[in-house]
N, CA, C and O atoms as a Tripos MOL2 file, in Angstrom:
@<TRIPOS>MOLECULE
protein
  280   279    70     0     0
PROTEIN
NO_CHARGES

@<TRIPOS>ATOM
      1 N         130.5370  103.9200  -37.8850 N.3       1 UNK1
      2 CA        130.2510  105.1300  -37.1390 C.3       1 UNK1
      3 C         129.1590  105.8940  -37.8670 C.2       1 UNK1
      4 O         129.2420  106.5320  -38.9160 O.2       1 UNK1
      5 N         128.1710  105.6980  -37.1150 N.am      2 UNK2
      6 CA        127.1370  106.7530  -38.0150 C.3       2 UNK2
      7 C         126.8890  108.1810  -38.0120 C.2       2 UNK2
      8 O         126.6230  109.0070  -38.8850 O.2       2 UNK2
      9 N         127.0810  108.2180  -36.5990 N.am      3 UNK3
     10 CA        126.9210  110.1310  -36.3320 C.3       3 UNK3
     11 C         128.3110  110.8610  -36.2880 C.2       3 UNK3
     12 O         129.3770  110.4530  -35.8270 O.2       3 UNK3
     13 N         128.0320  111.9540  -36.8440 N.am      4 UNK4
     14 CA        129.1450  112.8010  -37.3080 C.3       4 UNK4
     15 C         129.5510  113.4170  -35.5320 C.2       4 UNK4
     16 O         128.8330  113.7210  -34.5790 O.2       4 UNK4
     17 N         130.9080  113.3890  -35.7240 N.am      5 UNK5
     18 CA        131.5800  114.1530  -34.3510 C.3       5 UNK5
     19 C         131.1740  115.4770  -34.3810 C.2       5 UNK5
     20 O         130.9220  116.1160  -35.4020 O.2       5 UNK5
     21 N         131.0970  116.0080  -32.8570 N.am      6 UNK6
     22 CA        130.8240  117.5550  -32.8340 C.3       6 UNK6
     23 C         132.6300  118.0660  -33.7330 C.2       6 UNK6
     24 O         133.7120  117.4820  -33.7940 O.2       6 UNK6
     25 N         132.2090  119.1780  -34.1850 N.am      7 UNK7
     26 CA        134.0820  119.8540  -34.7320 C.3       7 UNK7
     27 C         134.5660  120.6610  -33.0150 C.2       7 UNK7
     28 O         135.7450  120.9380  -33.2340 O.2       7 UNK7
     29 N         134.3870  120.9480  -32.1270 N.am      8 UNK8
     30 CA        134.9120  121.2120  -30.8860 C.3       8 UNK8
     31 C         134.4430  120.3610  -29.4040 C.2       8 UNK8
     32 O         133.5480  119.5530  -29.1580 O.2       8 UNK8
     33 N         135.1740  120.7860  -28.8540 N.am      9 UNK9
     34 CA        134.7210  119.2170  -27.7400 C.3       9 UNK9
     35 C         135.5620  119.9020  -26.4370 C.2       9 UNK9
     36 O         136.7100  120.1190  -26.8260 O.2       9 UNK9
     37 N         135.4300  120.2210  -25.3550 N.am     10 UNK10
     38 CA        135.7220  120.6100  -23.9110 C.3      10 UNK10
     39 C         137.0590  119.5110  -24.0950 C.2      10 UNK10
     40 O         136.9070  118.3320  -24.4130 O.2      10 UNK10
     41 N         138.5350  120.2350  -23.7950 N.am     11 UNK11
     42 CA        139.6340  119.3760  -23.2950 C.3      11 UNK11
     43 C         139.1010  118.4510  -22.0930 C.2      11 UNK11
     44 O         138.3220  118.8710  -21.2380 O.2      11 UNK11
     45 N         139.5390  117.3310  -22.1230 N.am     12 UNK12
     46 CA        139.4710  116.3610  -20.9290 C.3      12 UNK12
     47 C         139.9960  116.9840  -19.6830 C.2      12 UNK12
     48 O         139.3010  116.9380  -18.6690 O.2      12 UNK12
     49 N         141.2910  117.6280  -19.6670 N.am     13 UNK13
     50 CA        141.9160  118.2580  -18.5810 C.3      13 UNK13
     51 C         141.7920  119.6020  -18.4380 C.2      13 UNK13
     52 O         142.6520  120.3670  -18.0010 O.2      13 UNK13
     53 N         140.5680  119.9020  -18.8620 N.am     14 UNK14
     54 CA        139.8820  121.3560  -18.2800 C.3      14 UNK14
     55 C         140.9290  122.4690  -19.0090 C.2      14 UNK14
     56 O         141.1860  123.5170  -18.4170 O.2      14 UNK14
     57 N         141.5880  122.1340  -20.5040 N.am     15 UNK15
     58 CA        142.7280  123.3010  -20.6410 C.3      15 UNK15
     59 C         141.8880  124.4640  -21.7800 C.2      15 UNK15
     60 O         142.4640  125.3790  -22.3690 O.2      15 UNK15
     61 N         140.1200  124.0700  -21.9040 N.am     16 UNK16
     62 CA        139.7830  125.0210  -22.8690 C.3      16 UNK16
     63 C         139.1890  123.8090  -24.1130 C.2      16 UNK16
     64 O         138.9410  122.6070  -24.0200 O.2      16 UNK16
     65 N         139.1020  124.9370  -25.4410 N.am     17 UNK17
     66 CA        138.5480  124.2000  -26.4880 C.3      17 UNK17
     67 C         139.2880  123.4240  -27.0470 C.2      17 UNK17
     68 O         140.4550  123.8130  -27.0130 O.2      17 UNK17
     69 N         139.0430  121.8870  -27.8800 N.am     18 UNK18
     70 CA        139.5290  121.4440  -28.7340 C.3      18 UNK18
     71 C         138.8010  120.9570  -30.0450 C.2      18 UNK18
     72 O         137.5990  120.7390  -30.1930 O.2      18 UNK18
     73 N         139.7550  120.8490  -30.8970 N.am     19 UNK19
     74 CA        139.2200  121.3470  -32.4180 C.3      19 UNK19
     75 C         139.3540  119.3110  -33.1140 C.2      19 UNK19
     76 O         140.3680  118.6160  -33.0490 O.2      19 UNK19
     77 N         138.0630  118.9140  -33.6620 N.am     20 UNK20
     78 CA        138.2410  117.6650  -34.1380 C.3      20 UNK20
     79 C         139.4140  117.9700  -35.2690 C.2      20 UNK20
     80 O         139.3430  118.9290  -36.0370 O.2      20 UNK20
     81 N         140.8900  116.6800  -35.2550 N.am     21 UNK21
     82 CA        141.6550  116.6850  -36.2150 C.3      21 UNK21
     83 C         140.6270  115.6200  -37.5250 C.2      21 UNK21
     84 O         139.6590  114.8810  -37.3460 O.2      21 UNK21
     85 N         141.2380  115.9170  -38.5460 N.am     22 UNK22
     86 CA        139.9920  115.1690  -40.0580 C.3      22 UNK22
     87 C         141.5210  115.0520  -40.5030 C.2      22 UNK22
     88 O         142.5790  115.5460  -40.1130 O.2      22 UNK22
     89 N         141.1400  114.1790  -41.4880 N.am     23 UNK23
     90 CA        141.8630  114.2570  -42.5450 C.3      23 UNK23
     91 C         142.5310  115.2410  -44.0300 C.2      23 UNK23
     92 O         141.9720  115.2060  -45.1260 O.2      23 UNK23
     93 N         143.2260  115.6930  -43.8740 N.am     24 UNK24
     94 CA        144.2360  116.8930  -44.7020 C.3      24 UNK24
     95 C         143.2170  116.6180  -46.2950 C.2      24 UNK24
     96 O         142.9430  117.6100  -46.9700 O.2      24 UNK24
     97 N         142.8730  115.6120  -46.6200 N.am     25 UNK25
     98 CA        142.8050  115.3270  -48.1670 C.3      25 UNK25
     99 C         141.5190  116.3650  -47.9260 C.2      25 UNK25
    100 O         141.4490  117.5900  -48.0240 O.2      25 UNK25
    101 N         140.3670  115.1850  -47.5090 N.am     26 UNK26
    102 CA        138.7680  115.2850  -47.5340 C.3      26 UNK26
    103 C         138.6590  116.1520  -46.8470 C.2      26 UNK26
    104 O         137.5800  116.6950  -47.0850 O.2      26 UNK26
    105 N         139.4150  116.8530  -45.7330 N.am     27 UNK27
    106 CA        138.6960  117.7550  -44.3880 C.3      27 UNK27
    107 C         137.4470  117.6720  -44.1420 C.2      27 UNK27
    108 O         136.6020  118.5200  -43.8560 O.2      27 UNK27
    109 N         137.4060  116.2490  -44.3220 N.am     28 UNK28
    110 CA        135.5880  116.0630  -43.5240 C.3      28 UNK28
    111 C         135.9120  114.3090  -42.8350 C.2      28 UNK28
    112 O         135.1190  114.0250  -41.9380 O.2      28 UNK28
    113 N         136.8630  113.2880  -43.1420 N.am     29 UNK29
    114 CA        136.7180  112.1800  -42.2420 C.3      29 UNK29
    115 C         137.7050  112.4510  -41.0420 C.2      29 UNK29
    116 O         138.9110  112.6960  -41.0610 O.2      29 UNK29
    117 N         136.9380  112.3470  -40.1330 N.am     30 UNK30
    118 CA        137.8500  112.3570  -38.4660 C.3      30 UNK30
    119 C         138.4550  111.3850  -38.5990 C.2      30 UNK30
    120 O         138.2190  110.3410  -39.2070 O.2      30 UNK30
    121 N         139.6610  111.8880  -37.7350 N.am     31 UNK31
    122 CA        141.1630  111.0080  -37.4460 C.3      31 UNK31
    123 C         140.6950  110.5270  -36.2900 C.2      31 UNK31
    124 O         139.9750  111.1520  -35.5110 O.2      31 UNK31
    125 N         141.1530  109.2350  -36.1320 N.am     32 UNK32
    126 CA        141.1860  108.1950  -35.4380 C.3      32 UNK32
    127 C         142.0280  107.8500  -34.3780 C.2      32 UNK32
    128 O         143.1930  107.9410  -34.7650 O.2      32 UNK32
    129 N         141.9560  107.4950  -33.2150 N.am     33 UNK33
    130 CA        143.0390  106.6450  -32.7620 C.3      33 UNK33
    131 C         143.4630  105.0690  -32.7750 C.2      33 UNK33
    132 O         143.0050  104.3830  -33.6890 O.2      33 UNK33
    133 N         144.0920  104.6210  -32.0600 N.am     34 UNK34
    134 CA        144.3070  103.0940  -32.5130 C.3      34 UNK34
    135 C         142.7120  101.7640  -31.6510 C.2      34 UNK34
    136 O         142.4270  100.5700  -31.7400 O.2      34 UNK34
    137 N         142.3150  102.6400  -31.1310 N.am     35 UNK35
    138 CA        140.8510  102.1920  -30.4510 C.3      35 UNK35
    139 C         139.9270  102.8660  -30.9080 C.2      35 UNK35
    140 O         138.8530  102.7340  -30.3210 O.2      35 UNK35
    141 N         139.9610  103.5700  -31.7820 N.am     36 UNK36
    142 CA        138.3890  104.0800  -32.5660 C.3      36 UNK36
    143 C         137.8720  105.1810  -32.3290 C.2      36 UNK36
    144 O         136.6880  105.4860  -32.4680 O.2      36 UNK36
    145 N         139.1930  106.1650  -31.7660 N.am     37 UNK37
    146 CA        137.9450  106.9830  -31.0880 C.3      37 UNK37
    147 C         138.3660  108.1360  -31.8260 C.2      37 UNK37
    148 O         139.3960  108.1590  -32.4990 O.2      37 UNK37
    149 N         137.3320  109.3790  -31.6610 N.am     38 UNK38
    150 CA        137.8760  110.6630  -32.4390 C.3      38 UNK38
    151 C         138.6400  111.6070  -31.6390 C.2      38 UNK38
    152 O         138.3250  111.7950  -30.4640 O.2      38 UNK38
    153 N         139.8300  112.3500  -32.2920 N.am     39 UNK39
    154 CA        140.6330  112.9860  -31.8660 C.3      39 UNK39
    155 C         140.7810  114.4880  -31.9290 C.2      39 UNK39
    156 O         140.4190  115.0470  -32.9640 O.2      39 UNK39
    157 N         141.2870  115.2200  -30.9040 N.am     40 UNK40
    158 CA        140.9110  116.5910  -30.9800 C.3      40 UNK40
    159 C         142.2360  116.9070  -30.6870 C.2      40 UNK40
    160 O         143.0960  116.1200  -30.2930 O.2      40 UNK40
    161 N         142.4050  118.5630  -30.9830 N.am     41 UNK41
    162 CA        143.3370  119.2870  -30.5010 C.3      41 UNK41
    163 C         143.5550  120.2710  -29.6990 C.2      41 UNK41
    164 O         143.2230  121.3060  -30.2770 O.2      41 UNK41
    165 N         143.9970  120.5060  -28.5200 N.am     42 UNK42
    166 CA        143.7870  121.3170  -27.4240 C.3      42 UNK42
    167 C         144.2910  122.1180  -28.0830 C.2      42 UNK42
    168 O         145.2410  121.7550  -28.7770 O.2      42 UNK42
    169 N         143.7220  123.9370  -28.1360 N.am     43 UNK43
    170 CA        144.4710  124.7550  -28.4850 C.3      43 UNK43
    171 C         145.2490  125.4680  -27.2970 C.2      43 UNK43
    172 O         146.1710  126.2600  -27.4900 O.2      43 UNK43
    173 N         144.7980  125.1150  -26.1110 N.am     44 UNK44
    174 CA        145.2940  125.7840  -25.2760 C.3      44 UNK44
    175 C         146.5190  125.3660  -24.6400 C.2      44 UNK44
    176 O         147.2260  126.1130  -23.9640 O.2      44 UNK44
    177 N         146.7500  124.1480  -24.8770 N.am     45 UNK45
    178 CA        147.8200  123.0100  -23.8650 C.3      45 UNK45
    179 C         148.8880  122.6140  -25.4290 C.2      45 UNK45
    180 O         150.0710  122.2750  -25.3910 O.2      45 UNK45
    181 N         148.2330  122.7470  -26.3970 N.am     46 UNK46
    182 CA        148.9770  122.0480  -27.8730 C.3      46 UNK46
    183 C         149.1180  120.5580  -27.6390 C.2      46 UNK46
    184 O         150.1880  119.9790  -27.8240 O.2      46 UNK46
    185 N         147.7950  119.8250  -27.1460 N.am     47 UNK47
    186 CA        148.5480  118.5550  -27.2600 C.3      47 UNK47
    187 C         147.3120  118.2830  -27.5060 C.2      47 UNK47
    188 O         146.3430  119.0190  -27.3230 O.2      47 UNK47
    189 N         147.3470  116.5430  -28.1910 N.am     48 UNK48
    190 CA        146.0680  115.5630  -28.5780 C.3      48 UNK48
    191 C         145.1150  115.0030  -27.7800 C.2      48 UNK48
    192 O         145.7880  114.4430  -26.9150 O.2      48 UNK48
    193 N         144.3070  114.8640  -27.6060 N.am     49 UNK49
    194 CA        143.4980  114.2360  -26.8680 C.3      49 UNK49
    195 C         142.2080  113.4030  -27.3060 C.2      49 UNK49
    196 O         141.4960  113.9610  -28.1410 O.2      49 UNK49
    197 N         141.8290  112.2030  -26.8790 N.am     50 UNK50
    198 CA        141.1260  111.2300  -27.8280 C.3      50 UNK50
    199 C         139.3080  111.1550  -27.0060 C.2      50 UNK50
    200 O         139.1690  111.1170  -25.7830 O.2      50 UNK50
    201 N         138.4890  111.1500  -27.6860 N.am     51 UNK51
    202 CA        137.0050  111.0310  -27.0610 C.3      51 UNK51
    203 C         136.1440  110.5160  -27.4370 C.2      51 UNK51
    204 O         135.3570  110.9760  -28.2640 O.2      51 UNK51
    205 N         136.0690  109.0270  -26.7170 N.am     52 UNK52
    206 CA        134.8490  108.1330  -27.7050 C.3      52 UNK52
    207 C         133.8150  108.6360  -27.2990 C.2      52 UNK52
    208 O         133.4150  109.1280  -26.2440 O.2      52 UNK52
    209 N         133.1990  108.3320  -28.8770 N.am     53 UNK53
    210 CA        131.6180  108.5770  -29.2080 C.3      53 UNK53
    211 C         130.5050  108.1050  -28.3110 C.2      53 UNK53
    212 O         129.2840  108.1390  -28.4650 O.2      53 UNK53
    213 N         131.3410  107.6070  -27.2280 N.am     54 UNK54
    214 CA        130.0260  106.6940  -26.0030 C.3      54 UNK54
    215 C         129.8640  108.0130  -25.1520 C.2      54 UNK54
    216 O         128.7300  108.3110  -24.7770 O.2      54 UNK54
    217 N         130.7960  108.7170  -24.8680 N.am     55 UNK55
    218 CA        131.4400  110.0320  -24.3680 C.3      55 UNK55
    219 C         130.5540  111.0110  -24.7260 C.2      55 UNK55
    220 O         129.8740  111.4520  -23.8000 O.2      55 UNK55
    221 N         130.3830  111.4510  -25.7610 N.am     56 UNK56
    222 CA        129.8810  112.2700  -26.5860 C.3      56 UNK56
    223 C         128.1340  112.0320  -26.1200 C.2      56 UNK56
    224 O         127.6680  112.8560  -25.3340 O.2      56 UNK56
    225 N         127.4210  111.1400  -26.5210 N.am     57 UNK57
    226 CA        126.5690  110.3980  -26.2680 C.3      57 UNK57
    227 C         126.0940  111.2510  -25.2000 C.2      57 UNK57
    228 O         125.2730  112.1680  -25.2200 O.2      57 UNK57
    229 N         127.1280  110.5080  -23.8000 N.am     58 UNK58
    230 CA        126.4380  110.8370  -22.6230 C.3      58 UNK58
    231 C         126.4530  112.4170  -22.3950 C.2      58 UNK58
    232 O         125.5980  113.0490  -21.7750 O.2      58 UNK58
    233 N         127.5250  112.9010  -22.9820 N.am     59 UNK59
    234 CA        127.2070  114.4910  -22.4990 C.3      59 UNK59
    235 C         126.4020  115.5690  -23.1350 C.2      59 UNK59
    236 O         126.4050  116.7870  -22.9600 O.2      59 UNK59
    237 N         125.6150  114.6850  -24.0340 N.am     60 UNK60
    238 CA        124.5390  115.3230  -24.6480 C.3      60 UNK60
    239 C         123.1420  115.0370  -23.7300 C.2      60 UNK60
    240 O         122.3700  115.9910  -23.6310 O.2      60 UNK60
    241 N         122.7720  113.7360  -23.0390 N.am     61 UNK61
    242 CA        122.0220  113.3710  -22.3440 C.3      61 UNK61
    243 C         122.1720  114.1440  -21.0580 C.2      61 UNK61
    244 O         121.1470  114.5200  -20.4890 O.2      61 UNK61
    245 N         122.8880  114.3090  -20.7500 N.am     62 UNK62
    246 CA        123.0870  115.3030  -19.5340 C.3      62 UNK62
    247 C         122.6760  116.7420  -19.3700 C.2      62 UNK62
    248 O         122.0800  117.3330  -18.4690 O.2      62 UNK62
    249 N         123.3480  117.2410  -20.9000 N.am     63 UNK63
    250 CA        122.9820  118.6500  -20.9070 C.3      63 UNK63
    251 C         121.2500  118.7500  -21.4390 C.2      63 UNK63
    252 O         120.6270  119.8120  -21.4550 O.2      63 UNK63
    253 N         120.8060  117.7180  -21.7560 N.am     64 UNK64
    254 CA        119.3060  117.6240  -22.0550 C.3      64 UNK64
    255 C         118.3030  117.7370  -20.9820 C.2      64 UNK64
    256 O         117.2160  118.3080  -20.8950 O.2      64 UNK64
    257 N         119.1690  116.8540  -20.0200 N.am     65 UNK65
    258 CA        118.5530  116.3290  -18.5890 C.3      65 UNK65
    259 C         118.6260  118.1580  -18.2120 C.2      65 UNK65
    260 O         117.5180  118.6850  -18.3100 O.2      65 UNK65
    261 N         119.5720  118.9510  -17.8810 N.am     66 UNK66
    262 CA        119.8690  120.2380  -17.3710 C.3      66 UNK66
    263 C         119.1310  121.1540  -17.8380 C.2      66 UNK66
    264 O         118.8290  122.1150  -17.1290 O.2      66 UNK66
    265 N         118.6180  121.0180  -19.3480 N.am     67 UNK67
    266 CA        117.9230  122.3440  -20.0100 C.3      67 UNK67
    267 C         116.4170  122.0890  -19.5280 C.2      67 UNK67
    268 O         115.6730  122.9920  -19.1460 O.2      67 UNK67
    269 N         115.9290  120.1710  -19.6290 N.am     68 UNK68
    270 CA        114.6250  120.1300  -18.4500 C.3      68 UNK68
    271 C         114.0580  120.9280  -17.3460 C.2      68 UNK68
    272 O         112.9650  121.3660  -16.9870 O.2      68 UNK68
    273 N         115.4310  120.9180  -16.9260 N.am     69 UNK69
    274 CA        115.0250  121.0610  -15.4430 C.3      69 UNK69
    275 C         114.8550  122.4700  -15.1620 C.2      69 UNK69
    276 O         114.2500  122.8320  -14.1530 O.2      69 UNK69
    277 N         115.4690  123.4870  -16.1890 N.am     70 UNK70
    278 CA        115.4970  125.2640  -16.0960 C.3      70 UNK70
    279 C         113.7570  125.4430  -16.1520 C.2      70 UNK70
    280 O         113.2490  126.5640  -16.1120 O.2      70 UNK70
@<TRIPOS>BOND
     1     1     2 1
     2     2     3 1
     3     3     4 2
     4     3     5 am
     5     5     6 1
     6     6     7 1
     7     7     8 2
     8     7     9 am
     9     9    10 1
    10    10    11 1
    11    11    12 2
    12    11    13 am
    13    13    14 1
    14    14    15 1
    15    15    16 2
    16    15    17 am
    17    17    18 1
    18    18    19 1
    19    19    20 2
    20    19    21 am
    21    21    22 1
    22    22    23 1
    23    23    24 2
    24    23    25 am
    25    25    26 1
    26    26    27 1
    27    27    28 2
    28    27    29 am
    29    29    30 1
    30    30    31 1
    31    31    32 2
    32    31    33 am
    33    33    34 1
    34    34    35 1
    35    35    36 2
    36    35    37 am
    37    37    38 1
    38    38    39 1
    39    39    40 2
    40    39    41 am
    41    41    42 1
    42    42    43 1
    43    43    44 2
    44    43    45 am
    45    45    46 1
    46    46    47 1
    47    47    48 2
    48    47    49 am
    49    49    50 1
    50    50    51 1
    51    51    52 2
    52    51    53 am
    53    53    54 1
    54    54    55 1
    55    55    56 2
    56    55    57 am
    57    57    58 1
    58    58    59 1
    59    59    60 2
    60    59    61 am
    61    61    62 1
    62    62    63 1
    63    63    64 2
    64    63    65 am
    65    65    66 1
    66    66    67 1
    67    67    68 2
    68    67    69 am
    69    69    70 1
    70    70    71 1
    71    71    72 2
    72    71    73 am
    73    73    74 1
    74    74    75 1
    75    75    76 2
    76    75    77 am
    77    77    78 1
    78    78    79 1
    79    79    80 2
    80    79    81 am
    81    81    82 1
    82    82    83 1
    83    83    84 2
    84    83    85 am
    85    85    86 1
    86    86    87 1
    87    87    88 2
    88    87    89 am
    89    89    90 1
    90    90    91 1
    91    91    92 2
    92    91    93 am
    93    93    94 1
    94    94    95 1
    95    95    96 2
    96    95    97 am
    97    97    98 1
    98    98    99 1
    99    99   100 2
   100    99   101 am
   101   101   102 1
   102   102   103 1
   103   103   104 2
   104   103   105 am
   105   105   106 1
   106   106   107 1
   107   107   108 2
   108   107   109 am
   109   109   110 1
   110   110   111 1
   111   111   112 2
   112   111   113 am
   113   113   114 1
   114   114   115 1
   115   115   116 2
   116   115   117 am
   117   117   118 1
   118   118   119 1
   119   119   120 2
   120   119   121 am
   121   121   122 1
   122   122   123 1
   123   123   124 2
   124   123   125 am
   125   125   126 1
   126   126   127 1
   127   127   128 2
   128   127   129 am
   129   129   130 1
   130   130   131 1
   131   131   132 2
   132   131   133 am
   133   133   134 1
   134   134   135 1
   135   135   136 2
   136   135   137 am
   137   137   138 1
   138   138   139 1
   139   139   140 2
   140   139   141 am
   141   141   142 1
   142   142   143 1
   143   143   144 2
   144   143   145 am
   145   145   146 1
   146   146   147 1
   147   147   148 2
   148   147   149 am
   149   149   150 1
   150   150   151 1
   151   151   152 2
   152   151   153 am
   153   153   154 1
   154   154   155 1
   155   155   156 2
   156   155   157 am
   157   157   158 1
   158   158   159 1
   159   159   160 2
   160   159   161 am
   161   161   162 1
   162   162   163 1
   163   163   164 2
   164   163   165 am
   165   165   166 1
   166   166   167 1
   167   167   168 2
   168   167   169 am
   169   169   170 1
   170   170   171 1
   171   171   172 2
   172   171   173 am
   173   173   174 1
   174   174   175 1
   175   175   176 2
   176   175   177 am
   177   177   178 1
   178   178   179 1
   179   179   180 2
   180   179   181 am
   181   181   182 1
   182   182   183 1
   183   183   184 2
   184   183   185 am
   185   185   186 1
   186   186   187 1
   187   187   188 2
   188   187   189 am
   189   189   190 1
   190   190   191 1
   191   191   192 2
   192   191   193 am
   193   193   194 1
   194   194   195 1
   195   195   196 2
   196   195   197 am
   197   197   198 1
   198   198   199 1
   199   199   200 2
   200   199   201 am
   201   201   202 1
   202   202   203 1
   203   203   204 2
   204   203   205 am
   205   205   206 1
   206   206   207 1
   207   207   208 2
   208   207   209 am
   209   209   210 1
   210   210   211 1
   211   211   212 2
   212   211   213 am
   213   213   214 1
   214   214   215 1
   215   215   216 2
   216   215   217 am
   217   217   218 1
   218   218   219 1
   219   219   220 2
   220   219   221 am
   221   221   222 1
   222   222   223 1
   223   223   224 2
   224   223   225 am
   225   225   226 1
   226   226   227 1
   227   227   228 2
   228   227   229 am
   229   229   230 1
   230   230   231 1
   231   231   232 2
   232   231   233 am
   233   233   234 1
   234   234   235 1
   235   235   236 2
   236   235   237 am
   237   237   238 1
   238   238   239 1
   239   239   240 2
   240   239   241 am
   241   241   242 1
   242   242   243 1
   243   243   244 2
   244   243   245 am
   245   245   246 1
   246   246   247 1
   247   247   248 2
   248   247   249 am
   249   249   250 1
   250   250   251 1
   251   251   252 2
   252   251   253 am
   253   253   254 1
   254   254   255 1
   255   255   256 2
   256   255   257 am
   257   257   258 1
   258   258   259 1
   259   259   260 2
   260   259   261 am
   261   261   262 1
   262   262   263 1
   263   263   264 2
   264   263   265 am
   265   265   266 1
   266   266   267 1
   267   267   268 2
   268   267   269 am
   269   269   270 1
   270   270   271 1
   271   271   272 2
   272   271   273 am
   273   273   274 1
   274   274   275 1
   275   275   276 2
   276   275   277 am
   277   277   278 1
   278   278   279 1
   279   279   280 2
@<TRIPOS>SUBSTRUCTURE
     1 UNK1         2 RESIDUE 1 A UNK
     2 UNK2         6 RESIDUE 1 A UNK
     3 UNK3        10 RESIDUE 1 A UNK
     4 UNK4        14 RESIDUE 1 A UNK
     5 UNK5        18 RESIDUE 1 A UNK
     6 UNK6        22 RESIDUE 1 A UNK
     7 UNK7        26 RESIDUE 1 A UNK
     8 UNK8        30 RESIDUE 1 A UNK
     9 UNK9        34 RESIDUE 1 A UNK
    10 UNK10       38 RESIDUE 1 A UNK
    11 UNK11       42 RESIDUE 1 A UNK
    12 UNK12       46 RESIDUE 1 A UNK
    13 UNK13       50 RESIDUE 1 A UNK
    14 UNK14       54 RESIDUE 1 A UNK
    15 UNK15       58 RESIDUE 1 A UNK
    16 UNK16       62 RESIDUE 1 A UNK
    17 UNK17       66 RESIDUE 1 A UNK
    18 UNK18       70 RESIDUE 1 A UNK
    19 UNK19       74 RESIDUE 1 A UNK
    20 UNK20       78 RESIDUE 1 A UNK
    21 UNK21       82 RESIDUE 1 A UNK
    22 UNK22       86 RESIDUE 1 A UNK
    23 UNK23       90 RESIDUE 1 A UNK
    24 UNK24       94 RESIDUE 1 A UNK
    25 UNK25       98 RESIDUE 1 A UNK
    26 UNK26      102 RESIDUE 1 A UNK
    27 UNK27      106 RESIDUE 1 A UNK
    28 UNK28      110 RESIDUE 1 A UNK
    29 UNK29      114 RESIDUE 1 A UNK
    30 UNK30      118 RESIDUE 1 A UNK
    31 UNK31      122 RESIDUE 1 A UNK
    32 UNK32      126 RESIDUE 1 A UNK
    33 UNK33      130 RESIDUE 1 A UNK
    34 UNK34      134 RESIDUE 1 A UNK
    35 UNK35      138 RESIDUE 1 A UNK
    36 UNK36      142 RESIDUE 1 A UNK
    37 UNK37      146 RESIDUE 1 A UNK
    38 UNK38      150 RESIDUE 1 A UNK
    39 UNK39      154 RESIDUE 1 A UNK
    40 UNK40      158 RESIDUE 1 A UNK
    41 UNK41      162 RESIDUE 1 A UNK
    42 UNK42      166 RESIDUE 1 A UNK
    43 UNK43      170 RESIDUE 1 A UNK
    44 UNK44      174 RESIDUE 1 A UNK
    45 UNK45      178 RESIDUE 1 A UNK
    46 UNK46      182 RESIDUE 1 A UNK
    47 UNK47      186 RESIDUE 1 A UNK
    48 UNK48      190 RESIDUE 1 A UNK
    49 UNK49      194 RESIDUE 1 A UNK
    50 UNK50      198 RESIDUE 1 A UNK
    51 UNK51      202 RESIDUE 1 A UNK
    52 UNK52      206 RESIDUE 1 A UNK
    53 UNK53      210 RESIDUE 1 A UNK
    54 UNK54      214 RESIDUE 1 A UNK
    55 UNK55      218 RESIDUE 1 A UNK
    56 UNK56      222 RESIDUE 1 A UNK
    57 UNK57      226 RESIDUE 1 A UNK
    58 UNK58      230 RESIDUE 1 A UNK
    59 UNK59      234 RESIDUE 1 A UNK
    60 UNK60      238 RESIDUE 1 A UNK
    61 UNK61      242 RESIDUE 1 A UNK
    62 UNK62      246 RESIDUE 1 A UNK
    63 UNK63      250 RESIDUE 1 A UNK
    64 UNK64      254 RESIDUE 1 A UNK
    65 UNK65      258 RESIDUE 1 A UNK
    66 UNK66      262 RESIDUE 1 A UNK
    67 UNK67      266 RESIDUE 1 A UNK
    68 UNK68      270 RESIDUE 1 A UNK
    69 UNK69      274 RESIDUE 1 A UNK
    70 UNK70      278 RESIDUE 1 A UNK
């Protein structure tokens, strides 16, 4: 994994912000799921939610495509 995760990320189910979980030791390597992907925490719903980096990717290309076009 080369690029670092954003630390907040839009809940999947529209419940608000979520916060990348890392690791307790380093508080800098992101926690994982069992498919690779990085994991966040809804603060609004209290539950986990997982978002691969292909994910990430595209919704940066999008919001690029959007700031074009203003």
């Amino acid at each position: 994994m080369n690029k670092q995760p954003p630390k907040e990320y839009q809940c999947k189910h529209g419940h608000g912000k979520g916060i990348l979980l890392v690791d307790i030791e380093t508080e800098s390597i992101p926690k994982l799921d069992t498919h690779g992907n990085w994991q966040y925490y809804c603060l609004n719903e209290q539950h986990v939610f997982s978002v691969r980096p292909a994910d990430i990717k595209l919704q940066e290309e999008e919001e690029q495509k959007v700031t074009s076009l203003v």
